[in-house]
C-alpha positions in Angstrom: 23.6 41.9 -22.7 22.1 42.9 -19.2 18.4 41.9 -20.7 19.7 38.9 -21.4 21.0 38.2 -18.4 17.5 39.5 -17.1 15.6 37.0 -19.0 18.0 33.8 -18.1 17.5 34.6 -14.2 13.8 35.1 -14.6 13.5 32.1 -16.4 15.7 30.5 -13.9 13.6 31.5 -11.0 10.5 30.5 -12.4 12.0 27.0 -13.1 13.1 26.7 -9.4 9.9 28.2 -8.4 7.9 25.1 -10.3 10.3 22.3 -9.0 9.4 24.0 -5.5 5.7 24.2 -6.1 6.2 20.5 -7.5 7.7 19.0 -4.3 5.9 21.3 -1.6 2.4 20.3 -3.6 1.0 17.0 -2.7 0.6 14.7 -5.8 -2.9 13.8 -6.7 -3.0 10.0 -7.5 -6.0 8.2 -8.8 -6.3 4.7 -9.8 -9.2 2.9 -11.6 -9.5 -0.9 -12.0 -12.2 -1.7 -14.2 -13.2 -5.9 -15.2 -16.4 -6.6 -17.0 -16.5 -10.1 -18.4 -13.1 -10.6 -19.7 -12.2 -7.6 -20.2 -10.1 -5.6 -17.7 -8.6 -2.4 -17.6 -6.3 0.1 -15.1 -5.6 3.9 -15.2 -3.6 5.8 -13.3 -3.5 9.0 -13.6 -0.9 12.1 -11.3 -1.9 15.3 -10.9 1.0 17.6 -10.7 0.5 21.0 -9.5 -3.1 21.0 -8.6 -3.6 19.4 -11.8 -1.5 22.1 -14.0 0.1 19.0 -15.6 -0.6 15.3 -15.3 0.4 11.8 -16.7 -2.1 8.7 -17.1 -1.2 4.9 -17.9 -3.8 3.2 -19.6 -3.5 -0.9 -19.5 -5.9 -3.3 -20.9 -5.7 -5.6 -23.6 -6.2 -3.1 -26.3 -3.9 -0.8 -25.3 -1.0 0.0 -23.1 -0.2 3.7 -23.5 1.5 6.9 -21.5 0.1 10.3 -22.0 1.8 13.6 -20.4 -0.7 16.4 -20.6 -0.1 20.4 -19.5 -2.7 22.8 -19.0 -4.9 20.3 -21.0 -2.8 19.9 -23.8 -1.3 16.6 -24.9 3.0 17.5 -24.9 3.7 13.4 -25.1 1.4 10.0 -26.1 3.6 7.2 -26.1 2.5 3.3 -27.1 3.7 0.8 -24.0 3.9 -2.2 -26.1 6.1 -4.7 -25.2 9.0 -5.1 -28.3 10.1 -8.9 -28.4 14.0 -8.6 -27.1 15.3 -11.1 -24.6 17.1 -9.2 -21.6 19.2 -11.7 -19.4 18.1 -11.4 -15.7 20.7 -12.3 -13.4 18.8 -14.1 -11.1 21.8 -16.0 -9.3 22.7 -11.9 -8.2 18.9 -11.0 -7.3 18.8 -14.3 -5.2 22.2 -13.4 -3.4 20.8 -10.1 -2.1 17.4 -11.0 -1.7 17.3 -9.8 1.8 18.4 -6.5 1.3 16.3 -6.0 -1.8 13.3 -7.1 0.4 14.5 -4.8 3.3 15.2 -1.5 0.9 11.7 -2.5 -0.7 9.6 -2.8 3.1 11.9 0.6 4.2 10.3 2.6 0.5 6.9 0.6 1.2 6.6 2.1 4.7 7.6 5.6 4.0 4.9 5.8 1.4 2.7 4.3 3.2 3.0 6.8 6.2 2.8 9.8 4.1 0.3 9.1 1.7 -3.4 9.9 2.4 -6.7 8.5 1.0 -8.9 10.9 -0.3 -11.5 9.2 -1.5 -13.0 5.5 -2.3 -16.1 4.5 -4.8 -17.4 2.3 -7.4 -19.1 -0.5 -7.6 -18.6 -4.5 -7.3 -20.9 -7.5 -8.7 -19.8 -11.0 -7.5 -21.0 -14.2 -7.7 -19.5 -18.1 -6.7 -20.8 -20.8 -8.1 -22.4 -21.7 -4.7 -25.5 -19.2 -3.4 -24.3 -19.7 0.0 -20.4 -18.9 -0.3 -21.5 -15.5 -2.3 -23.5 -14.3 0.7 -20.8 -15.1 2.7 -18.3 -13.3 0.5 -20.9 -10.3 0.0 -21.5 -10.1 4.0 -17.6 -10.0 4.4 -17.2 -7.0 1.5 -20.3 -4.9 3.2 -18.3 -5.6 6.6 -14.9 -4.2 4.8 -17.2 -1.4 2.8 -18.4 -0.4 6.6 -14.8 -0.3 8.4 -13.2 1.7 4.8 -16.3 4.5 5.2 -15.8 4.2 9.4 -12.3 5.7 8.4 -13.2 7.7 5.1 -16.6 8.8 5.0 -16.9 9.4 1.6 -16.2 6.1 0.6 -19.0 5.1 -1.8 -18.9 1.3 -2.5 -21.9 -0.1 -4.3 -22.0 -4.2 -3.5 -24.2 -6.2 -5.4 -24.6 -10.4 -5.3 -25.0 -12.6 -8.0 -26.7 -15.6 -7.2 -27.5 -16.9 -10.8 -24.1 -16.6 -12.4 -20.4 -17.2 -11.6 -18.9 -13.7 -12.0 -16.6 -10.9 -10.8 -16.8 -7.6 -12.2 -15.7 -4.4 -10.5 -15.3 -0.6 -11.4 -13.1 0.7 -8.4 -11.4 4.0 -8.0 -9.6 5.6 -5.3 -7.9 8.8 -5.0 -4.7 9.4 -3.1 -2.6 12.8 -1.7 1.3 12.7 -1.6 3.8 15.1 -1.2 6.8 14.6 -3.2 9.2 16.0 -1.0 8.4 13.4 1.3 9.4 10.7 -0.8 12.9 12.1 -2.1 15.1 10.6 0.8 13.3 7.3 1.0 13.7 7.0 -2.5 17.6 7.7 -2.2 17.9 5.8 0.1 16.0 3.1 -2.3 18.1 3.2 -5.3 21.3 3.3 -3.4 20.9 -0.1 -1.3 19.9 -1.5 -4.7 22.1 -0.5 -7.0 24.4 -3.2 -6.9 21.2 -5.7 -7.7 20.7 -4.0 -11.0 
């Protein structure tokens, strides 16, 4: 009986121990938008624990899937599809407390905001209008905005590139993000309980 006992507190500890770690450890967020042609795709993948565990959303227009990996082995793989059922919004009660859904959401917006850092910034962008001289204007603007987003992250590695024969915009963008979760508990709280009488 005592071992038992023993082996229920042990486990016990090691649980709070994890959903310490968990909160204490900042989050590692990284999100990549990808558009070639027509096709266009986002991931976004957290790193829990220094990447012990991690979840990644895939969407694009083959697939829309959630995968929950631990110590590199798949636990959960689950299909996002949309299933065809009609769920009744009630916009007349969204409408009514517009306000305070928009103040609860700018509140959550600037508490994440304040406590998440940008870790790094890459890929690369090819654009072109169908006017040569408004795609070097829009290319001088995104090399001004690639220049102030290295000014403030030096790794940032944006490769810009015109295209004057063709109408096109394709991009392969990631950036990488740090947030601790302990950071986020009250504001989120605080969130879901000026909201909860909107949903």
């Amino acid at each position: 009986m005592m071992d038992l006992m023993l082996i229920l507190v042990i486990v016990l500890a090691i649980i709070l121990v994890l959903i310490a770690a968990t909160l204490i450890i900042p989050v590692d967020i990284s999100v990549r938008l990808f558009k070639e042609g027509p096709l266009a795709q986002v991931q976004m993948s957290f790193g829990f624990l220094k990447g012990t565990a991690s979840c990644r959303l895939d969407f694009s227009p083959e697939k829309r899937e959630f995968r929950l990996r631990v110590l590199g082995v798949t636990l959960l793989r689950r299909d996002l599809e949309r299933k065809e059922e009609k769920k009744l919004t009630n916009w007349k009660k969204i409408v009514w407390n517009a306000n305070e859904l928009y103040d609860a959401g700018k509140d959550l917006a600037g508490a994440l905001t304040k406590n998440i850092s940008i870790k790094r910034l890459g890929g690369r962008v090819k654009v072109g209008l169908s006017d040569p001289s408004q795609t070097g204007m829009l290319i001088g603007f995104l090399y001004a905005g690639s220049g102030i987003a290295k000014a403030f992250l030096p790794e940032t590695q944006l490769k810009i590139e015109p295209s004057f024969e063709e109408e096109q915009m394709d991009a392969d963008i990631g950036i990488g993000l740090s947030l601790p979760l302990f950071k986020t508990v009250i504001p989120l709280i605080h969130f879901f309980r000026r909201t909860k009488k909107v949903f």
